[in-house]
gemmi code that builds the backbone of each chain (N, CA, C; Angstrom):
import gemmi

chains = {
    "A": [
        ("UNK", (17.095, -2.797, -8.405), (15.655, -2.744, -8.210), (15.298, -3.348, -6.858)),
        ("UNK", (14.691, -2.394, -5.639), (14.262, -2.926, -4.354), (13.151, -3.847, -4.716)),
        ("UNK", (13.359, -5.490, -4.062), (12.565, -6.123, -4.046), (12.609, -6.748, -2.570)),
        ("UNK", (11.140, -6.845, -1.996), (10.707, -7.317, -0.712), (10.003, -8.400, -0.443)),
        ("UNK", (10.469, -9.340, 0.421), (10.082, -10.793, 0.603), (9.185, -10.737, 1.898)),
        ("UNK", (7.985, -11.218, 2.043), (7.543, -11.829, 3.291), (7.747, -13.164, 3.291)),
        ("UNK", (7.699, -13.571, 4.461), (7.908, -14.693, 5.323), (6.995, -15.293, 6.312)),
        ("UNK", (6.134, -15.841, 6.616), (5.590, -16.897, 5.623), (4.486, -15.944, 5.246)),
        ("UNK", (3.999, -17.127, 3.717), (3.039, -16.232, 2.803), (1.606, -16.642, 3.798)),
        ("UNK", (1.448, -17.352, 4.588), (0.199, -17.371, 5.339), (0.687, -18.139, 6.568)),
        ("UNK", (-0.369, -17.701, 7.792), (0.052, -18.180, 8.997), (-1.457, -18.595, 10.130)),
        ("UNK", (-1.146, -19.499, 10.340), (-3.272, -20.157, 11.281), (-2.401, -20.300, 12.852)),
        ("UNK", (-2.905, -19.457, 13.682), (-2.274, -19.691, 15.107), (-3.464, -19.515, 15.952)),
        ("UNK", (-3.609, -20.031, 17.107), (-4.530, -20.056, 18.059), (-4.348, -18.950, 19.050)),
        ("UNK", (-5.578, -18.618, 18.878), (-6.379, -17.102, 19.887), (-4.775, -17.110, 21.308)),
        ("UNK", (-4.126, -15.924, 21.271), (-2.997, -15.720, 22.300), (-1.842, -15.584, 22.533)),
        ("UNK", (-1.641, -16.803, 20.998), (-0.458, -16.844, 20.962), (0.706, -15.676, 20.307)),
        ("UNK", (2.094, -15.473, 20.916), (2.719, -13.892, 20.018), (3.349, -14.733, 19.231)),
        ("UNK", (3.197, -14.456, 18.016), (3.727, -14.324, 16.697), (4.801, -13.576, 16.176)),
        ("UNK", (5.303, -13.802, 14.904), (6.309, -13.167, 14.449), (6.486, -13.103, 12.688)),
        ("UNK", (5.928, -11.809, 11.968), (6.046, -11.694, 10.815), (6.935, -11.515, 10.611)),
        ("UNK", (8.078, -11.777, 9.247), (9.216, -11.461, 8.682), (9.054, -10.898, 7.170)),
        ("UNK", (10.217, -9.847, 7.173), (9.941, -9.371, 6.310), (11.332, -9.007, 5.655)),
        ("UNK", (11.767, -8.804, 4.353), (12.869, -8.986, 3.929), (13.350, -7.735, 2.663)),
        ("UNK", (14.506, -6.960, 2.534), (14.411, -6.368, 1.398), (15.948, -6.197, 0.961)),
        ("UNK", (16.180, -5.938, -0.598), (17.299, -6.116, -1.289), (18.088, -4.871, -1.063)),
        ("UNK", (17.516, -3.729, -1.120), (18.146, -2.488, -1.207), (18.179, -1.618, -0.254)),
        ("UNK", (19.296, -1.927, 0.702), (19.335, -1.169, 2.236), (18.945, 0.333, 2.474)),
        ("UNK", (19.142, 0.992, 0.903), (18.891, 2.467, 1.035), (17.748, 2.842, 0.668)),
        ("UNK", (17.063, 2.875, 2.303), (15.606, 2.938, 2.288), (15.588, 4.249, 3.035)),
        ("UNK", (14.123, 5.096, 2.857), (14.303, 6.346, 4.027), (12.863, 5.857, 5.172)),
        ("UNK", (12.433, 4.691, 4.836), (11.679, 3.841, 6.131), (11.033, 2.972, 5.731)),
        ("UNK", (10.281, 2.072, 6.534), (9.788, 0.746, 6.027), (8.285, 1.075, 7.074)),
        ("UNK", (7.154, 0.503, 6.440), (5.663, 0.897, 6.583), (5.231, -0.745, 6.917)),
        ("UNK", (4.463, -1.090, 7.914), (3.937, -1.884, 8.138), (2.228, -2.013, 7.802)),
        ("UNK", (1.282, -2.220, 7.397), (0.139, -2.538, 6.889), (-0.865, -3.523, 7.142)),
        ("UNK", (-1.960, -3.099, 7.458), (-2.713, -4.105, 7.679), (-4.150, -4.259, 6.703)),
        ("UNK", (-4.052, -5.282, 5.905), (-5.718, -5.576, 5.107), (-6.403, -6.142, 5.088)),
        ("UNK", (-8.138, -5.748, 5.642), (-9.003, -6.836, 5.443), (-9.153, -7.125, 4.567)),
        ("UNK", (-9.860, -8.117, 4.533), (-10.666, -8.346, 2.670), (-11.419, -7.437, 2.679)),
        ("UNK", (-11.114, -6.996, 1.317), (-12.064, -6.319, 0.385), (-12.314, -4.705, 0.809)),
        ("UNK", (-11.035, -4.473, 1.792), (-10.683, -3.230, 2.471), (-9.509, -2.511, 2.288)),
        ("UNK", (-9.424, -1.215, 2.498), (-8.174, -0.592, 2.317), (-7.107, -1.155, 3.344)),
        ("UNK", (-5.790, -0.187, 3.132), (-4.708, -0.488, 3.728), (-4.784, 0.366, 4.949)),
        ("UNK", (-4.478, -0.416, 6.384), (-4.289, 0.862, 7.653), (-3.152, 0.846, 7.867)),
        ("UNK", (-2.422, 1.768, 8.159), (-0.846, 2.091, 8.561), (-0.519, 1.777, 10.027)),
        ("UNK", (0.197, 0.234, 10.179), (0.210, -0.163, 11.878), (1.341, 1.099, 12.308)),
        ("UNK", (2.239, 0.717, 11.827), (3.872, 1.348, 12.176), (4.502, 1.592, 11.000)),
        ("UNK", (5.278, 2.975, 11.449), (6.022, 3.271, 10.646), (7.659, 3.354, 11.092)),
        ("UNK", (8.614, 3.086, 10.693), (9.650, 2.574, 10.999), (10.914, 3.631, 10.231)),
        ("UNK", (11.271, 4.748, 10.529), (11.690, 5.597, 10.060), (13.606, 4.874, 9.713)),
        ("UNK", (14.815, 5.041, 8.722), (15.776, 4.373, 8.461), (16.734, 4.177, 9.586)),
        ("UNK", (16.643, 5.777, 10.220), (17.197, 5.869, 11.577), (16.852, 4.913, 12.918)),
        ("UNK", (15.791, 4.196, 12.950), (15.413, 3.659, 14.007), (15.303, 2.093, 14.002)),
        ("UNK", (15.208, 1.502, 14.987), (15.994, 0.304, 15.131), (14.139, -0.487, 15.776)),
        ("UNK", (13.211, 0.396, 16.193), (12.210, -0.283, 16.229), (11.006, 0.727, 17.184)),
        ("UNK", (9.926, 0.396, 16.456), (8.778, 1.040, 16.788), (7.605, 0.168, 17.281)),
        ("UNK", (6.842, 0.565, 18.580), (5.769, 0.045, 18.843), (4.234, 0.539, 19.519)),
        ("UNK", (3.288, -0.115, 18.923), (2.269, 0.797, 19.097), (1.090, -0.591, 19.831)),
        ("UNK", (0.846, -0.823, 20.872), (-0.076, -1.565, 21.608), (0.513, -2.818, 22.150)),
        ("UNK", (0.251, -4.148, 21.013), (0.325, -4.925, 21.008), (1.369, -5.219, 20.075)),
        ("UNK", (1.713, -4.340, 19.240), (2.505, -4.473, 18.199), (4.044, -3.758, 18.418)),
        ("UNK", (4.806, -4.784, 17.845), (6.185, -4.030, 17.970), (7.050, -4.508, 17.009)),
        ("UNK", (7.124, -3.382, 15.829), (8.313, -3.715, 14.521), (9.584, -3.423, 15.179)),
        ("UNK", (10.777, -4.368, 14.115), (12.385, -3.826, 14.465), (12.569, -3.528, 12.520)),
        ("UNK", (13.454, -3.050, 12.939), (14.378, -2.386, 11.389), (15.918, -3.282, 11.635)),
        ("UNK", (16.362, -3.716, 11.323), (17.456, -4.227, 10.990), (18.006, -3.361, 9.559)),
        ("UNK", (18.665, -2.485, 9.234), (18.716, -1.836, 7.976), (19.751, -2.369, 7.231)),
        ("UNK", (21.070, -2.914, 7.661), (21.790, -3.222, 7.191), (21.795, -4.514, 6.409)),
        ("UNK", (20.759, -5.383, 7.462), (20.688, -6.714, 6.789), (19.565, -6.913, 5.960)),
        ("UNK", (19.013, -5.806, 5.581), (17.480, -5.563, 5.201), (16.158, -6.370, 5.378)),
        ("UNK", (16.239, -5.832, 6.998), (15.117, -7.211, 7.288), (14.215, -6.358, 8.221)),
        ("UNK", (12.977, -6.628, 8.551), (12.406, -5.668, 9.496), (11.272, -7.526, 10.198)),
        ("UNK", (10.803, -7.694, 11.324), (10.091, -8.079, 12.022), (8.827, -7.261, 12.531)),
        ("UNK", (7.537, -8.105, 12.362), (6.562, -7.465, 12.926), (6.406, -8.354, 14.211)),
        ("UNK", (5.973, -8.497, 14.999), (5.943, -8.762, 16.473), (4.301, -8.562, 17.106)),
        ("UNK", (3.842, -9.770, 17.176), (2.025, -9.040, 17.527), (1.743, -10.256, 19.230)),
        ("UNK", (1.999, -9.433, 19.885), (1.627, -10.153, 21.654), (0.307, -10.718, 21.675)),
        ("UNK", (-0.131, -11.460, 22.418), (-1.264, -12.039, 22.969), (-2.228, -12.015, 21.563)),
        ("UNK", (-2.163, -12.790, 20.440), (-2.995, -12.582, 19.276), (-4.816, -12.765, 20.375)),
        ("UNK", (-5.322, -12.207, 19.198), (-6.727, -11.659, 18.740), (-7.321, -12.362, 17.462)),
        ("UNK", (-8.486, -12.974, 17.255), (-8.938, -13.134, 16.716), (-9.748, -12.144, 14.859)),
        ("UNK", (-9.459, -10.925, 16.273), (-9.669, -9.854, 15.300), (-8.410, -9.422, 14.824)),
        ("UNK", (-7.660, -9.950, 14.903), (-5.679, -9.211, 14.703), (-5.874, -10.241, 12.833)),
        ("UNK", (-6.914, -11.376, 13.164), (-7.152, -12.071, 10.982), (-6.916, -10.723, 10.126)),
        ("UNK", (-6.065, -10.682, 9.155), (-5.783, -9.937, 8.031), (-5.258, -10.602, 7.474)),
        ("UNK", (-4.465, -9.691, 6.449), (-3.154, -9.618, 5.450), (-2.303, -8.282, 5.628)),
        ("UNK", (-1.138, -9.008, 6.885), (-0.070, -8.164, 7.205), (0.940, -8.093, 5.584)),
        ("UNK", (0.962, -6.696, 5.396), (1.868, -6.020, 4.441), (3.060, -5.122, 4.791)),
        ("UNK", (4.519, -5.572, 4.039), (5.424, -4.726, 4.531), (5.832, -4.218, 3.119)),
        ("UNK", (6.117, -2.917, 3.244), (6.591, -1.725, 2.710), (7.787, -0.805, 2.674)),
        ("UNK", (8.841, -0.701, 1.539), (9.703, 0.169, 1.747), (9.554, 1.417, 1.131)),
        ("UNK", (10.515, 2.634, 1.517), (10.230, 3.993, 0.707), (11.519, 3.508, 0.324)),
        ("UNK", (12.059, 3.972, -0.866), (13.276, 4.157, -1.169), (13.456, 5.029, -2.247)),
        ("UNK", (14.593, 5.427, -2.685), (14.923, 5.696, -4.180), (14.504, 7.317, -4.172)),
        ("UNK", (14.432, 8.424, -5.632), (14.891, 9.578, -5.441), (13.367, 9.647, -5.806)),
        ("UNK", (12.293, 9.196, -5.899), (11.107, 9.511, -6.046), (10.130, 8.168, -4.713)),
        ("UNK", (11.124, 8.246, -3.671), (10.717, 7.709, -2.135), (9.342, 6.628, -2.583)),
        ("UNK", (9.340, 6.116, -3.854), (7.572, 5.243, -3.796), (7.944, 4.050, -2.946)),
        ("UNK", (6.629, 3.479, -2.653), (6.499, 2.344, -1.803), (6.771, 1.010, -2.840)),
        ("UNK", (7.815, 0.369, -2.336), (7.768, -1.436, -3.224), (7.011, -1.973, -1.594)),
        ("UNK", (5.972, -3.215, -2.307), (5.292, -3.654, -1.435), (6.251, -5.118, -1.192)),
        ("UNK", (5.846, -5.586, 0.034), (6.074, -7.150, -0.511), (4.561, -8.077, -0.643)),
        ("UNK", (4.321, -9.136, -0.879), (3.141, -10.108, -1.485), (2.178, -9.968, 0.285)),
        ("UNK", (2.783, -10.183, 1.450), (1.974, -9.975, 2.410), (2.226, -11.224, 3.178)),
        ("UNK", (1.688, -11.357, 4.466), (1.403, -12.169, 5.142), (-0.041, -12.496, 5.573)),
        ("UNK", (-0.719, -13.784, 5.060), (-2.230, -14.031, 5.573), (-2.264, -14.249, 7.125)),
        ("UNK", (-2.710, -13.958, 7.514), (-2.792, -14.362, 9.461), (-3.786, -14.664, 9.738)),
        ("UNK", (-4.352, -15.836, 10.431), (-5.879, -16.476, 10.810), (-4.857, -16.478, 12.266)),
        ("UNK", (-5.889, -16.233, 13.186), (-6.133, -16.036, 14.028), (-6.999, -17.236, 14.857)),
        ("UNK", (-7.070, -18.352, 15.360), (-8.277, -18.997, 15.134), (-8.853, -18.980, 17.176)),
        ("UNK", (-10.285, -19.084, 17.142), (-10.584, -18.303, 18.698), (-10.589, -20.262, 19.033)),
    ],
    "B": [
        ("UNK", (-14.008, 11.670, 9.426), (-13.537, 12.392, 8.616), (-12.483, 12.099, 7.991)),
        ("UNK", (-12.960, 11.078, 6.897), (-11.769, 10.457, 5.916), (-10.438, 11.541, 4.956)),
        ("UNK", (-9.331, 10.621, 5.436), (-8.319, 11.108, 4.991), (-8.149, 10.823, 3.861)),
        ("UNK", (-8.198, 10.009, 3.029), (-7.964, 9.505, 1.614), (-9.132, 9.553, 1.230)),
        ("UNK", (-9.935, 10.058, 0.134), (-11.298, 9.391, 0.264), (-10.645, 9.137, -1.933)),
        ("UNK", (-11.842, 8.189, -2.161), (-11.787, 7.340, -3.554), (-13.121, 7.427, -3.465)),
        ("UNK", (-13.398, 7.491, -4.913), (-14.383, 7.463, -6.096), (-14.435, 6.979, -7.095)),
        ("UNK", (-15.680, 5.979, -7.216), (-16.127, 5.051, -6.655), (-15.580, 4.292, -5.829)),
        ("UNK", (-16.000, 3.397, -5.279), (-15.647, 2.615, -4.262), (-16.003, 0.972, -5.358)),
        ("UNK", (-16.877, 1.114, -6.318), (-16.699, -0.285, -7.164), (-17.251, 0.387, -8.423)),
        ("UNK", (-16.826, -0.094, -9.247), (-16.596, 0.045, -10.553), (-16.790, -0.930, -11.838)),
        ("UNK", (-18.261, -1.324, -12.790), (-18.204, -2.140, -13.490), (-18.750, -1.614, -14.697)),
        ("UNK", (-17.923, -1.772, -15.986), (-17.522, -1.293, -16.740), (-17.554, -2.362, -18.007)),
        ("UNK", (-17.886, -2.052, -19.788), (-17.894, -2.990, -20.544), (-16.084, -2.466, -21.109)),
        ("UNK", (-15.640, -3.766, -21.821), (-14.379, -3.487, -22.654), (-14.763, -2.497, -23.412)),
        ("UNK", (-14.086, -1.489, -23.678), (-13.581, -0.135, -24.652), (-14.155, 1.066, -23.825)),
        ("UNK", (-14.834, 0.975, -22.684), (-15.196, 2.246, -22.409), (-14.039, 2.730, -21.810)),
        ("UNK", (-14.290, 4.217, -21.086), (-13.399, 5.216, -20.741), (-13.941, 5.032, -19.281)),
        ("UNK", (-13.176, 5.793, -18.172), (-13.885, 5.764, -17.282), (-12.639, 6.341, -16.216)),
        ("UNK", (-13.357, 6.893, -14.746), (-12.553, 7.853, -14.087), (-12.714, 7.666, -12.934)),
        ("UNK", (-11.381, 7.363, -11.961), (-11.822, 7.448, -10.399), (-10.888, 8.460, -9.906)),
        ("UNK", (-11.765, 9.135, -8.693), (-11.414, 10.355, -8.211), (-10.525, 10.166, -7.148)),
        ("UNK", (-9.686, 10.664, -6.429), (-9.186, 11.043, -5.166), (-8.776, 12.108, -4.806)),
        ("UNK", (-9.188, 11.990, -3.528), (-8.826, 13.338, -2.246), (-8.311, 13.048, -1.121)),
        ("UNK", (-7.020, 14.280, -0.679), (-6.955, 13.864, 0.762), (-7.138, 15.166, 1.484)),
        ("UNK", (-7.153, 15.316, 2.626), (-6.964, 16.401, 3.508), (-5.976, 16.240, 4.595)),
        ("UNK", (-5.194, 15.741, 3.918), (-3.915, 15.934, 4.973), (-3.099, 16.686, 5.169)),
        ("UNK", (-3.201, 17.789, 3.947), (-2.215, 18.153, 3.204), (-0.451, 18.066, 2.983)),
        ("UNK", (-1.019, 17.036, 2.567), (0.062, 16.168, 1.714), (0.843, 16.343, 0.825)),
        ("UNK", (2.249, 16.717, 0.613), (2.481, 17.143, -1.234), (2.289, 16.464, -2.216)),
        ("UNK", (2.634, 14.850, -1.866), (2.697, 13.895, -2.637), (1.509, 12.656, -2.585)),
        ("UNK", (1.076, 12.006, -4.055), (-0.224, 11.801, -3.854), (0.653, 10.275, -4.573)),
        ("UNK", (-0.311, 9.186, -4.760), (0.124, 7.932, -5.289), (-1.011, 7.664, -5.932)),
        ("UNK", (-1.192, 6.332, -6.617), (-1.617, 5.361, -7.179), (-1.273, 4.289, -7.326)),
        ("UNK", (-1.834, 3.111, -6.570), (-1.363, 1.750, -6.405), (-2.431, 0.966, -7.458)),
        ("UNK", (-1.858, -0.047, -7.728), (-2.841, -1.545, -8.625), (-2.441, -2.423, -7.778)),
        ("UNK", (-3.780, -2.844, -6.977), (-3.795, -4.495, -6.704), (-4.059, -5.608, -7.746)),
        ("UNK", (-3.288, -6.713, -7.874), (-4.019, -7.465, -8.968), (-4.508, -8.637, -7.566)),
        ("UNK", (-5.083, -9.519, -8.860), (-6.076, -10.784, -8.869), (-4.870, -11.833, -7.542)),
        ("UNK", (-3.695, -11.589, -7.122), (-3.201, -12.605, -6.641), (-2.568, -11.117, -5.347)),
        ("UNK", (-3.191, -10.204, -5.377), (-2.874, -8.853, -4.278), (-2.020, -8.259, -4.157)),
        ("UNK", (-1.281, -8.395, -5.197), (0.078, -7.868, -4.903), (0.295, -6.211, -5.200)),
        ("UNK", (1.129, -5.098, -4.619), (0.376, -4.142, -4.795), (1.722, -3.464, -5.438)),
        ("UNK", (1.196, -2.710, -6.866), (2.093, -2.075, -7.422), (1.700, -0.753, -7.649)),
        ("UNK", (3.168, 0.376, -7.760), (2.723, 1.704, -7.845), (2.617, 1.843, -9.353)),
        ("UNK", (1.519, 3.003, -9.730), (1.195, 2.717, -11.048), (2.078, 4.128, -11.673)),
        ("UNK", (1.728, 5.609, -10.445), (1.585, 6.614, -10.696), (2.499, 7.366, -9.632)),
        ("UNK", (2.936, 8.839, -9.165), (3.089, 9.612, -8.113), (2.983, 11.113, -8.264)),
        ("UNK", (2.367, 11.569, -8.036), (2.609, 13.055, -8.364), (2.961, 13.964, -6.784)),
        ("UNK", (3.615, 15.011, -7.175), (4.336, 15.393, -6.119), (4.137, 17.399, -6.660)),
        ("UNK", (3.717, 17.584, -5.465), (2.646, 18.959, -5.689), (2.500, 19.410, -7.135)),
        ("UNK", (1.378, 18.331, -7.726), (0.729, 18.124, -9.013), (1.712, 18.166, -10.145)),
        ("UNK", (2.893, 17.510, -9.651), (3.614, 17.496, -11.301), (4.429, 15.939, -11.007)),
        ("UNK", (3.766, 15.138, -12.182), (4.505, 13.750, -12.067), (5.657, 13.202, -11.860)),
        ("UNK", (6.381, 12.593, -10.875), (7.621, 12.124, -10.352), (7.827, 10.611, -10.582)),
        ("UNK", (6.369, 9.686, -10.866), (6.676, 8.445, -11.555), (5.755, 7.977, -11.998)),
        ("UNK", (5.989, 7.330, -13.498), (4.910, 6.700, -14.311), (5.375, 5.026, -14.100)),
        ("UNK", (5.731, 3.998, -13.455), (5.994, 3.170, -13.499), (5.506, 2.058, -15.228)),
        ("UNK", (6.335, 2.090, -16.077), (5.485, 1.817, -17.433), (4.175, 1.347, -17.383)),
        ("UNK", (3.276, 2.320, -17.045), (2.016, 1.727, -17.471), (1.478, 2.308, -18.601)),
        ("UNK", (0.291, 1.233, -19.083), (0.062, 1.657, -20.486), (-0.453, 3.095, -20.907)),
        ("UNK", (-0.342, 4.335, -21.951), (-0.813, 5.112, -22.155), (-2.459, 5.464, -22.282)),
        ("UNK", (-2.741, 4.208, -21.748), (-4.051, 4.461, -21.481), (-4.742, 4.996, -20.588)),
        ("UNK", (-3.758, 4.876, -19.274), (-3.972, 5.157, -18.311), (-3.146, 6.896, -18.067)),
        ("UNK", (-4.171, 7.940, -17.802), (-3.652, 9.087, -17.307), (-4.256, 9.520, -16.543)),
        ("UNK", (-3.100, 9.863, -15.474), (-3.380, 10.787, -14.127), (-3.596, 12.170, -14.136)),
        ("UNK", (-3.894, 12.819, -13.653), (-4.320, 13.935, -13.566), (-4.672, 14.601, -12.094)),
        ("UNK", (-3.800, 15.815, -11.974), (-3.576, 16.232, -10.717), (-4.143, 18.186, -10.714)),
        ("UNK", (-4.991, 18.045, -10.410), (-5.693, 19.872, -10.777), (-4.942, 20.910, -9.280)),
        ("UNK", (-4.966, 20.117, -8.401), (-4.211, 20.742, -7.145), (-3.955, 19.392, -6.115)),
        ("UNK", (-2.974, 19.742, -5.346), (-2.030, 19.188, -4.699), (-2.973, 18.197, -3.539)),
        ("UNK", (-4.597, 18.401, -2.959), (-5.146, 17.707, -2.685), (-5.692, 16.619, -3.454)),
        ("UNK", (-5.445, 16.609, -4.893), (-6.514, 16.126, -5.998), (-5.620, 15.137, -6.631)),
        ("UNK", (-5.907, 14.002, -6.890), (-5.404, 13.008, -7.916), (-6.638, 11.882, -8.720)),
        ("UNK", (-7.039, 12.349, -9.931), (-7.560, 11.192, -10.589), (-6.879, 10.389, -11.485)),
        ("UNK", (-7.739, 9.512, -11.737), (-7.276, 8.555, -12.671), (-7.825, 8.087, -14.105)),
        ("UNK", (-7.708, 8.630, -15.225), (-8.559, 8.312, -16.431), (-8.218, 6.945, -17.071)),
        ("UNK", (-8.828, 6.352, -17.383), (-8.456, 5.180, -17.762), (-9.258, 4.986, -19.076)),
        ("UNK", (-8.641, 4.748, -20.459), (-9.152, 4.990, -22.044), (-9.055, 3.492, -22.382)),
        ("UNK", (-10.128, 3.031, -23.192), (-10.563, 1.874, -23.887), (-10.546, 0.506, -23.070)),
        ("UNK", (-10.942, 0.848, -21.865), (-10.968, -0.509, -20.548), (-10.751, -1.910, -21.366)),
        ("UNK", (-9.574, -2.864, -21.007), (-9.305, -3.827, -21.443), (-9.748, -4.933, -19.957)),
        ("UNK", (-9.859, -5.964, -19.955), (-10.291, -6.955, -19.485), (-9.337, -7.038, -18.196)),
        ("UNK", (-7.708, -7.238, -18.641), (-6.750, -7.223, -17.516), (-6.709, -5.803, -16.455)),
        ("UNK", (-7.633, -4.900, -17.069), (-7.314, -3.937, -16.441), (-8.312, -3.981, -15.470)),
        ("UNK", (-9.236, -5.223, -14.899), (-9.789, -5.520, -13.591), (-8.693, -5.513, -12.508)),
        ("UNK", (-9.314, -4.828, -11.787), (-8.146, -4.865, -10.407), (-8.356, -3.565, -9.443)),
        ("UNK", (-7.929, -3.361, -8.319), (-8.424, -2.788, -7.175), (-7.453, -1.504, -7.201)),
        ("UNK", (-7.709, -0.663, -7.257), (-6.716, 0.944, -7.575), (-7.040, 1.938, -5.992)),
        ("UNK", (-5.605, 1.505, -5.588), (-5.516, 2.214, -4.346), (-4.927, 3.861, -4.835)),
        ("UNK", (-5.475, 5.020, -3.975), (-5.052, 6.366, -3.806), (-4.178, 6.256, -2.814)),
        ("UNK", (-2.866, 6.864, -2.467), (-2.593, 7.053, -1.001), (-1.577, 8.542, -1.128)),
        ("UNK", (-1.723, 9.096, -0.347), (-0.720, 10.124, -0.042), (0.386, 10.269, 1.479)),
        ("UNK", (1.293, 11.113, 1.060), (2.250, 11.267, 2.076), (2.715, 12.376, 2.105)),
        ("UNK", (3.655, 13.033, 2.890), (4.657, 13.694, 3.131), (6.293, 12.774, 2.470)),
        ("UNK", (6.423, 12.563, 1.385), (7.772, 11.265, 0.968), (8.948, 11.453, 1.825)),
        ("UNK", (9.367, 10.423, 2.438), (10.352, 9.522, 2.765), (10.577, 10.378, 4.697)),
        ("UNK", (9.065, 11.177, 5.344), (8.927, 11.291, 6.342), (7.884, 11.094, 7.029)),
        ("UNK", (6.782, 10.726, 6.434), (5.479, 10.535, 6.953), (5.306, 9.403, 6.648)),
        ("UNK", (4.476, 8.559, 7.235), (3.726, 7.252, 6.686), (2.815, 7.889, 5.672)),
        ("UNK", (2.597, 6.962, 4.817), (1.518, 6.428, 3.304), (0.143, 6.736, 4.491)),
        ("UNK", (-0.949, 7.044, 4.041), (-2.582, 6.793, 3.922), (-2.814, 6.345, 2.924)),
        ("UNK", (-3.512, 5.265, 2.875), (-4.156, 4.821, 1.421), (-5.861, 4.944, 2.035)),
        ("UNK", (-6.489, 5.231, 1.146), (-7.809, 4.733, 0.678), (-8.237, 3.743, 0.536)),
        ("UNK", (-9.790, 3.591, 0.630), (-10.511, 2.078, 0.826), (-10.283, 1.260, -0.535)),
        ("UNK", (-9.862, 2.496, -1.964), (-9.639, 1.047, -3.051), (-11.017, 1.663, -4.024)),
        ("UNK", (-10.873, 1.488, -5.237), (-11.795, 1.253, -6.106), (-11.570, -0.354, -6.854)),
        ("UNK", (-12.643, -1.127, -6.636), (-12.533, -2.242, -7.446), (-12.964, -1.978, -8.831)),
        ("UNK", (-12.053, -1.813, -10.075), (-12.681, -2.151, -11.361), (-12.917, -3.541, -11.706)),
        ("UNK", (-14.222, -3.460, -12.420), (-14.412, -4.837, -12.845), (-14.561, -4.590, -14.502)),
        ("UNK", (-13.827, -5.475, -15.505), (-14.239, -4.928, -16.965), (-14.617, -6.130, -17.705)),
        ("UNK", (-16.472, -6.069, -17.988), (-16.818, -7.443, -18.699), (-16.602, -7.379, -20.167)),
    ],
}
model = gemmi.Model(1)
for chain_id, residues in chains.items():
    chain = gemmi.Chain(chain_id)
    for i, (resn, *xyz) in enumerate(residues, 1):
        res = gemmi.Residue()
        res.name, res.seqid = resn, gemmi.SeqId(i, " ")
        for name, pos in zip(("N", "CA", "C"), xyz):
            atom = gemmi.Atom()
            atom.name, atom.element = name, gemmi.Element(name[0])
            atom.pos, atom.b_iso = gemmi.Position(*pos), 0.0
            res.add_atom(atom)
        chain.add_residue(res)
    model.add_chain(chain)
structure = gemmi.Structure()
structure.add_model(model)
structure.setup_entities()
């Protein structure tokens, strides 16, 4: 049974600083891992998607790695934002009906 | 021009009623989901249907049935609303194990 760990369950860093989410999973045979972002009381937006083949994807400010073997993926966020406050979520597909196991998330304050 | 869209968006409800939230996407997508957030966020798949014929019921109770009329369409019926069954019911669809997930903004049930 794929189960996924974040690392740390909440995080308070000052307006600039780059950060580093971790993210962790049991069952290497994944066909990609989904990165997520939630406000309160809001849906889920899809930062990056991280296909099994690839070793790392980045889109702005943001830059995931895949480690597949050791089942670990990193989120990576440059020059934080105040507005970058959520609940970072990581996500695997796996298995013969590909559903998403979530992990619990990462809180991120941001503080200006 | 929303990709996932959910119906209702909040939901409050007495114990034993019946009750139904809608989803749509236009992505065209084959495969459609159903997530449960609970009370501490953690996000589990409830449901999946995969061009309208079910691929996973993750044991949830028979109270709960999905229903898929075409391959854009996934609702959710939910029979004799119990108290635990407060919690935030994400839609999301994909292309499985090549596209990223879309989820939807979420229906919050509330059941007094």
């Amino acid at each position: 049974k794929q189960e996924v760990t974040q690392i740390p369950a909440a995080l308070s860093v000052p307006e600039g600083e780059n950060l580093v989410l971790n993210c962790s999973f049991t069952d290497s045979a994944i066909y990609n891992l989904q990165w997520f972002r939630q406000d309160p009381g809001k849906g889920l937006t899809s930062l990056l998607l991280i296909q099994s083949s690839q070793r790392e994807q980045t889109s702005g400010r943001l830059n995931a790695s895949l480690d597949k073997s050791s089942g670990r993926s990193t989120l990576y966020i440059a020059a934080s934002q105040p507005g970058d406050s959520a609940t970072y979520l990581c996500a695997v597909s796996g298995g013969s009906n590909y559903k998403l196991t979530f992990g619990k998330g990462t809180l991120l304050t941001v503080n200006p | 021009d929303t990709a996932v869209s959910q119906t209702p968006k909040y939901l409050v409800t007495q114990m034993g009623n019946d009750k139904s939230i809608k989803c749509e996407q236009n992505l065209g997508h084959d495969t459609m989901y159903w997530y449960k957030q609970d009370s501490k966020k953690f996000l589990k798949i409830m449901f999946s249907y995969n061009n309208k014929e079910l691929i996973i019921n993750e044991t949830v109770p028979n109270r709960f049935s999905p229903k898929s009329p075409d391959k854009a369409h996934l609702n959710l019926h939910i029979n004799s609303l119990e108290l635990g069954d407060s919690a935030v019911y994400f839609c999301a669809s994909s292309l499985p194990g090549v596209t990223e997930a879309f989820f939807g903004q979420g229906t919050r049930l509330t059941v007094v």
